[in-house]
Steps between C-alpha positions, in 0.01 A plus 500: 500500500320204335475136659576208316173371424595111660656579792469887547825505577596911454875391282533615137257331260615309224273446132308185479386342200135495513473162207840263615700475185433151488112563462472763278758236250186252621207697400664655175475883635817675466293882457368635736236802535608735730260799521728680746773487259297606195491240255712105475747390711716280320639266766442472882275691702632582815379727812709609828319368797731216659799477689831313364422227777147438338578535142799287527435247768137443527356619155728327306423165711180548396583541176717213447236268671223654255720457211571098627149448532426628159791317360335222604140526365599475155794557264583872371194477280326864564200560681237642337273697691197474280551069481241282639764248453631401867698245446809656617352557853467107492118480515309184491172470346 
């Protein structure tokens, strides 16, 4: 049987997103690559290696705190990966 990959607890596993919904809306990416699915993957990725107690209690905590904090750095402009621009992460120069 496989361990959740948090707490390696031995209960059923439940899927995780690997990109939160809210920062795959951030970034612009809603298509992923998948090479073990053979081709796109319209919508979330998701894998089977947590527990309900991590996926729902502490993942999505950390979620919701991640998706505050980015919230916060800027409005729901998207980030562009290939920007020097980093404004949004409230740089000084």
């Amino acid at each position: 049987m496989r361990l959740c990959a948090y707490c390696k607890s031995a209960g059923p596993l439940t899927r995780e997103e690997i990109f939160p919904k809210f920062l795959s809306e951030k970034v612009g990416y809603t298509t992923f690559v998948d090479q073990t699915r053979d081709g796109a993957v319209l919508g979330p990725v998701t894998v089977r290696d947590v527990c309900e107690q991590c996926n729902g209690v502490r993942l999505s905590a950390l979620d919701n705190y991640v998706a505050s904090l980015s919230a916060s750095v800027g409005d729901a402009t998207r980030l562009d990966p290939n920007s020097r621009d980093e404004s949004h992460f409230g740089a000084q120069r």
